[in-house]
C-alpha atoms as one frame of an Amber mdcrd trajectory, in Angstrom:
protein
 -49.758   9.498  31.430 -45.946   8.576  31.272 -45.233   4.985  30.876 -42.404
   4.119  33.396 -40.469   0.517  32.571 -39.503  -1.513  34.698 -43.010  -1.584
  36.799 -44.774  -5.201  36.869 -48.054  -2.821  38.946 -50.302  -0.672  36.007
 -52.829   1.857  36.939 -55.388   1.659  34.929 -57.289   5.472  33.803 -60.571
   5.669  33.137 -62.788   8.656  31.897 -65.610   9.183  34.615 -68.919  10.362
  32.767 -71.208  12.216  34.443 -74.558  13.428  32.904 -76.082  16.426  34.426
 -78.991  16.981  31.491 -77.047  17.032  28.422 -73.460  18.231  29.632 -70.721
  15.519  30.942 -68.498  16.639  33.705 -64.946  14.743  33.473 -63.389  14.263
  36.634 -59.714  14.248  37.160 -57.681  13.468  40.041 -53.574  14.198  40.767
 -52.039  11.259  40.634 -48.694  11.822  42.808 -45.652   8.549  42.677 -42.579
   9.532  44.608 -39.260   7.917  43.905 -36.729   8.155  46.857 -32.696   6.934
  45.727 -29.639   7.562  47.578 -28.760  10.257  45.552 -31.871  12.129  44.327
 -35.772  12.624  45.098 -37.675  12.936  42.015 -41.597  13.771  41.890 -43.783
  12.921  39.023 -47.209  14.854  38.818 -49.283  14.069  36.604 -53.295  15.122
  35.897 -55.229  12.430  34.368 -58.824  11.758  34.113 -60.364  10.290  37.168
 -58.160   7.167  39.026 -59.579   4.012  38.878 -58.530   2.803  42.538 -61.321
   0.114  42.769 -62.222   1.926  45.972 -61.211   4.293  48.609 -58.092   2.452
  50.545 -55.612   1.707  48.466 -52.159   2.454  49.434 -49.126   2.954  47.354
 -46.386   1.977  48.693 -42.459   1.569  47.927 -38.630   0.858  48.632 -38.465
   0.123  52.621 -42.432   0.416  53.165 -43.148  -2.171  50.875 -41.608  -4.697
  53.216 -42.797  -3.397  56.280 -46.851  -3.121  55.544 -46.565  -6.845  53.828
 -45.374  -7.998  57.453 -47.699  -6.075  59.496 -50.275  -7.805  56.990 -48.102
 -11.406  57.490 -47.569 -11.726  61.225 -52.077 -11.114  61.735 -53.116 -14.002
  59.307 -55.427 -15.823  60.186 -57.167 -17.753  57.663 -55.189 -17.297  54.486
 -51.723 -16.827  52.930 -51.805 -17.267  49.097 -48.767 -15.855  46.962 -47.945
 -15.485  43.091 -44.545 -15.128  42.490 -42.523 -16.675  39.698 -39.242 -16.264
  41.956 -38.829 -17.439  45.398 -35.450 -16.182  47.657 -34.095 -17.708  50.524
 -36.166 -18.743  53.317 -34.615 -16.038  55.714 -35.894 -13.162  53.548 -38.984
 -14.499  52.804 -39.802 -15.411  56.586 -39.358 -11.473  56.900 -41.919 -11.034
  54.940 -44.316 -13.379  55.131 -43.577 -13.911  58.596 -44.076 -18.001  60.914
 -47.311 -17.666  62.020 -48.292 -19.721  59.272 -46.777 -22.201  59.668 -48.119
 -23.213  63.763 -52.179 -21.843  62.608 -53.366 -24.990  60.943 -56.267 -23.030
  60.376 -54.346 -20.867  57.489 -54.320 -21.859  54.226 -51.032 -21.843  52.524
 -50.734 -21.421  48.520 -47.636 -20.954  46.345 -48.112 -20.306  42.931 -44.974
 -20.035  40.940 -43.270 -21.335  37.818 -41.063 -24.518  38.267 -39.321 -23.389
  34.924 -37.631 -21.046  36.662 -35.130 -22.888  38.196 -32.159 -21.196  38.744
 -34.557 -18.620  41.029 -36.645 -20.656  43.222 -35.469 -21.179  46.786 -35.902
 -25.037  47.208 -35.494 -24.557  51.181 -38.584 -21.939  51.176 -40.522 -24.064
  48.920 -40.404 -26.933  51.270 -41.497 -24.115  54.400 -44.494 -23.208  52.090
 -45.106 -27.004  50.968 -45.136 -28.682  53.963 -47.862 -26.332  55.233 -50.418
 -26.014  52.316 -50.004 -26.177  48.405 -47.654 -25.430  45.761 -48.759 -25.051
  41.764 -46.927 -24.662  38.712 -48.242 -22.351  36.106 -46.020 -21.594  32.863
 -45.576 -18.362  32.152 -46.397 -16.770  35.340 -45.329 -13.202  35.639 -47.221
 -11.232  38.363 -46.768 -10.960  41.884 -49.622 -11.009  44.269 -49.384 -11.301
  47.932 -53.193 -12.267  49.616 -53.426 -12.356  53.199 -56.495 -12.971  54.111
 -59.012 -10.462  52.462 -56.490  -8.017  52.128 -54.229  -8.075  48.696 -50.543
  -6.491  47.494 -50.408  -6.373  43.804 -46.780  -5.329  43.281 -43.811  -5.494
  40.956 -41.631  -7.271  43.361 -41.125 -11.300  43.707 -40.860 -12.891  47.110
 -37.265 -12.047  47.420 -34.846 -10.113  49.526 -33.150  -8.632  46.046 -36.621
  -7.246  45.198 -37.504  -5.304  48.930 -33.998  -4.512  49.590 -32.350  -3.838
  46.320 -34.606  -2.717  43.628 -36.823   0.070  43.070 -40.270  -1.904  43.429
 -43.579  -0.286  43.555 -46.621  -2.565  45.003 -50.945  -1.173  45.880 -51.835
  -2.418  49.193 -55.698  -3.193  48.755 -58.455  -2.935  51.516 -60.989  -6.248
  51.820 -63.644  -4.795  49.951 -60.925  -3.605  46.805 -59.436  -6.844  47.236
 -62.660  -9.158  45.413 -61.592  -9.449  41.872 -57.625 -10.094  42.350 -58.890
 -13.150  44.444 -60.866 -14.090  41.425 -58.259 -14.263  38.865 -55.812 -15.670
  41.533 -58.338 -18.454  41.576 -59.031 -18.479  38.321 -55.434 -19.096  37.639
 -54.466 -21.818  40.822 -57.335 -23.856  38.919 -55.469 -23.301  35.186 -52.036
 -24.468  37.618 -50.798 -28.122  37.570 -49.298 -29.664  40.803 -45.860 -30.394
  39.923 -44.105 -34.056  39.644 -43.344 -36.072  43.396 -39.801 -35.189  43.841
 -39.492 -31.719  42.104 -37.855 -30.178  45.376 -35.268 -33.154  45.423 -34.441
 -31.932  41.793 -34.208 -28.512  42.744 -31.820 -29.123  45.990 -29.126 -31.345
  43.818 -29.376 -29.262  40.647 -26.521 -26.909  40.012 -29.268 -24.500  38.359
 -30.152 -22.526  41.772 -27.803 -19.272  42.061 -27.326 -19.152  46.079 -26.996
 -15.613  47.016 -28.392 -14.902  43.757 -31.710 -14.274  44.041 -33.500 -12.680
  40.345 -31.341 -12.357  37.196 -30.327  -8.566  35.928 -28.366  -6.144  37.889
 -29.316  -4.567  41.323 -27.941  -1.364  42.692 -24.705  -1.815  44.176 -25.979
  -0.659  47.270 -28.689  -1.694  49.919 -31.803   0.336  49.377 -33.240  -0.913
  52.766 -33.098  -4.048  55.399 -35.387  -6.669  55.666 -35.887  -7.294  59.564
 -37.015 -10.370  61.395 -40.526  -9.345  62.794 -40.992  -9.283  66.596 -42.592
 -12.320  68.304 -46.341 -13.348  69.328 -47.599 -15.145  71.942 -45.805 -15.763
  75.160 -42.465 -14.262  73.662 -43.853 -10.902  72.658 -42.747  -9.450  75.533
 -39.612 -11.080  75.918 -36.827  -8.968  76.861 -33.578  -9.323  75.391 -31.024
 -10.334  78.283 -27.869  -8.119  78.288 -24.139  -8.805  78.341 -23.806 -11.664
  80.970 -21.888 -10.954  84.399 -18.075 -12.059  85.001 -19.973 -14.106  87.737
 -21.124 -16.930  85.831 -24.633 -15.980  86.320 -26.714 -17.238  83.021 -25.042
 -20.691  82.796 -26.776 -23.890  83.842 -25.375 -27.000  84.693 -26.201 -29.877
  86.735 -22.392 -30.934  87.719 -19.019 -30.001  86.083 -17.984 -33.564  86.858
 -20.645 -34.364  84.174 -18.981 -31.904  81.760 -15.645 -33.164  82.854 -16.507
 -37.011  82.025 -18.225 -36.409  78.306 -15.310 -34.975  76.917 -12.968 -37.717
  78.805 -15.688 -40.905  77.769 -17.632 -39.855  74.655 -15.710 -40.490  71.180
 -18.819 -38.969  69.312 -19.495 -35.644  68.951 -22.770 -34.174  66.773 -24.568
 -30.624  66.065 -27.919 -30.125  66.642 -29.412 -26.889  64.929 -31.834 -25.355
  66.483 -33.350 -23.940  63.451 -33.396 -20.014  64.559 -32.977 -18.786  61.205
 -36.517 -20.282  60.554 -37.765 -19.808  63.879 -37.243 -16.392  65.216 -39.803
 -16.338  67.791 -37.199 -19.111  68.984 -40.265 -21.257  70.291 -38.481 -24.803
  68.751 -35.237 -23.975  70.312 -36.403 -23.126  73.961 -38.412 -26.189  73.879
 -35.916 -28.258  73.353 -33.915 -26.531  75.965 -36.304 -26.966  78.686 -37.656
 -30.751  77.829 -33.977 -31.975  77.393 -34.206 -33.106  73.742 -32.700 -32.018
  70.246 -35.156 -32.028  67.410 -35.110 -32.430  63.443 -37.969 -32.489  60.895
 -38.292 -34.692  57.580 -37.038 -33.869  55.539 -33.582 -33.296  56.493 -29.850
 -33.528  55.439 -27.594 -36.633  56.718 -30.552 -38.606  58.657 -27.643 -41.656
  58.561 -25.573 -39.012  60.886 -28.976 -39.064  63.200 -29.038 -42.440  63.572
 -25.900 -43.383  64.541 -26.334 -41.255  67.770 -26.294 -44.081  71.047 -26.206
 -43.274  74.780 -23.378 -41.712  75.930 -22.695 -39.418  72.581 -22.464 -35.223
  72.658 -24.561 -32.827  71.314 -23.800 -29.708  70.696 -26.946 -27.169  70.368
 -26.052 -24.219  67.760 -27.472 -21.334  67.524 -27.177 -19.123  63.899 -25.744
 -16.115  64.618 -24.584 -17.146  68.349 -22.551 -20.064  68.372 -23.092 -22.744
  70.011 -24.635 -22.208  73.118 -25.462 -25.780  74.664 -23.600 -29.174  75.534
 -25.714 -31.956  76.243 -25.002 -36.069  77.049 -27.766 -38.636  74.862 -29.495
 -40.502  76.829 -30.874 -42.998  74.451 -30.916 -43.047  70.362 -33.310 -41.523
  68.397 -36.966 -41.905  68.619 -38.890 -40.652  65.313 -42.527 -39.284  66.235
 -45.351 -39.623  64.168 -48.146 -36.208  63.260 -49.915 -36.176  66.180 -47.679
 -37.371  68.829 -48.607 -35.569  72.171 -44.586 -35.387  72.545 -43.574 -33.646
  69.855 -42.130 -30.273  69.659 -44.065 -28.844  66.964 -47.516 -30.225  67.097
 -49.034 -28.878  64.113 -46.016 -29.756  61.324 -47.374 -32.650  59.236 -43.689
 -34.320  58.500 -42.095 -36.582  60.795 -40.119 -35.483  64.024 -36.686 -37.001
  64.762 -35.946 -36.586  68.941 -33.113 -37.663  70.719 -33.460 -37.251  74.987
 -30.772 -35.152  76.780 -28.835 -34.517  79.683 -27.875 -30.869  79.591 -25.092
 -30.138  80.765 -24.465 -26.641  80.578 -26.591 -24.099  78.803 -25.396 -20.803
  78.164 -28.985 -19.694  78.814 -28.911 -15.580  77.526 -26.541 -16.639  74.620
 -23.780 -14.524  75.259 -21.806 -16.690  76.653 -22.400 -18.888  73.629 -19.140
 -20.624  71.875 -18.957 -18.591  68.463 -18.855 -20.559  65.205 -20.300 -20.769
  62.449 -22.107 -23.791  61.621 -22.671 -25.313  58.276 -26.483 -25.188  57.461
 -27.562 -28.950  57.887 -30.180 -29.686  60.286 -27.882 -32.196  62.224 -24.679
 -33.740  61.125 -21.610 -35.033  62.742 -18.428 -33.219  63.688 -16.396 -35.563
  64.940 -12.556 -35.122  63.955 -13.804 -32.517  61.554 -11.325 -29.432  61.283
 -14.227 -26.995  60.833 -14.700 -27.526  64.605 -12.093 -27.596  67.272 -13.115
 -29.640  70.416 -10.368 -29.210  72.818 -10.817 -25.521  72.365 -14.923 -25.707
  72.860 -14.315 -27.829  75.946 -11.545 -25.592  77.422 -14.056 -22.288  76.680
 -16.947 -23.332  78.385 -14.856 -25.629  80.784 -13.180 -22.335  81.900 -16.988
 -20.545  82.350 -18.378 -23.383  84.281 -15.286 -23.858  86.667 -15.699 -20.160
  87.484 -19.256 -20.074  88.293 -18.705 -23.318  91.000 -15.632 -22.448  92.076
């Protein structure tokens, strides 16, 4: 058979002997790998003695199909999430494959196995995701990538990155439960070899210069997208969830309890502050809607500028963004911040183990289907000030939704 570089996954050939009296019958079995590029299709056929597939269910798999059956595998788990992968991408891509559910099933077990050498590639903001919820090992010279979800295993060439499902030509075997035994082993095998790295190796990560950004895995990638990774759709009480169209010249979709409310923030309040509300981690959006209904705006430890958090007081603004939106609600604090313990009946998110940050609200306006949202684009901390900051232009966001408001009580 061919050897074809490049591949991290090896299928393995063996003879099959079969003794009928004296004579041996060798089996073989077509072997068939299909590479699709934007410019050619090219089919390799090759005969081979009998395919050792370790079963009867395993499914090859490449390109844009990788990515999709990993998060049909990702959004069911429901006892285990363990990956190998000696780079780790941004948290966006990775939460398209690997999915949230995770992280709000305390009955999953999280494990990242990676190596810590590899600085420059490892996402420090999906580390912390994976961290927070289960276990993280260093092993040196890590090189394969395994994906186990549950009983069901990926053994594939491609790292836990968005460069590797939408911009190289990876190959990965999707293995059934029963075909599954033996990777499981070695990955346990090797998690016990691993070493829990030093307190504080995140930290590190987040103020070295080392990580790359946008820059997922060294070497070149085709110029080109070969595919997208996509958000995947949400469980629960939001599966169903329909998305609200274009809002109405009517006002309809804004909430508000008074304009003279509005009116008086932007005449009294000399503070102004942005409250994230974590989509790009959350897509089922269940952080951000609870927030919006119990009046509050959230943060969890560990987060960027806590100082700017607690200088909120009574009186102050908040301004709720939305990634990819804007931001698309004003509210009024009605106290300073209140930090809740794991295991607060309050909380937002019940079943993270760090430290919740809450500050009570008076909303007072919510553009509540988003289109009406004020568009800008945030800078990524959790919650920060903006308060004669350039990057943000309050006359202007008072005047827009001032003008939206006015029309719907007019």
């Amino acid at each position: 058979m061919p050897r074809s570089t490049g591949l991290g996954l090896k299928i393995f050939v063996k003879t099959g002997l079969k003794r009928a009296g004296d004579e041996r019958e060798i089996n073989t079995a077509r072997v068939l790998i299909k590479y699709v590029t934007a410019s050619s299709s090219l089919c390799y056929s090759v005969f081979a003695p009998e395919i050792f597939l370790l079963g009867n269910f395993m499914k090859i798999a490449t390109t844009k199909e990788l990515g999709v059956e990993l998060q049909k595998l990702t959004c069911k788990v429901r006892k285990r999430l363990w990956i190998a992968s000696p780079f780790v991408g941004s948290w966006y891509k990775a939460s398209c494959l690997i999915g949230t559910r995770w992280q709000n099933h305390s009955d999953v077990k999280v494990r990242l196995l990676t190596d810590k050498e590899n600085k420059g590639w490892l996402d420090p903001t999906t580390i912390r995701k994976l961290a927070s919820r289960g276990k993280v090992k260093h092993l040196r010279g890590l090189h394969a990538k395994i994906f186990i979800i549950d009983d069901n295993v990926l053994v594939t060439s491609a790292n836990l990155t968005g460069t590797a499902f939408e911009r190289r030509y990876e190959i990965g075997a999707f293995l059934s439960s029963s075909e599954s035994v033996q990777v499981i082993k070695y990955f346990e095998e090797w998690w016990k070899k691993a070493e829990y790295p030093e307190p504080g190796w995140i930290e590190e990560l987040e103020a070295s210069n080392q990580y790359n950004g946008r820059r997922e895995e060294p070497g070149g990638t085709p110029p080109k997208k070969l595919c997208s990774l996509k958000q995947p759709e949400p469980e629960g009480k939001y599966k169903n969830q329909k998305r609200v169209p274009f809002m109405p010249r009517n006002g309809a979709g804004l909430t508000a309890p008074s304009p003279k409310k509005f009116k008086a923030l932007f005449a009294k309040s000399n503070r102004f502050f942005v409250c994230n509300t974590d989509r790009r981690y959350d897509p089922n959006r269940e952080a951000e809607i609870q927030m919006l209904d119990r009046g509050c705006a959230a943060a969890w430890e560990e987060f960027r500028f806590p100082n700017h958090m607690n200088e909120v007081k009574r009186g102050h603004a908040i301004l709720f963004y939305a990634k990819g939106k804007g931001i698309i609600g004003i509210g009024c604090a009605k106290t300073s911040r209140d930090i809740l313990e794991p295991g607060t009946p309050d909380r937002i998110k019940g079943r993270v183990r760090s430290r919740e940050w809450q500050i009570p609200l008076d909303w007072l306006i919510r553009a509540d289907d988003n289109e009406r949202a004020f568009e800008w684009k945030s800078p990524p901390p959790t919650f920060f000030e903006v308060t004669g900051k350039q990057h943000l232009n309050i006359r202007r966001l008072r005047r827009y939704f001032a003008a939206l408001l006015f029309r719907k009580y007019r």
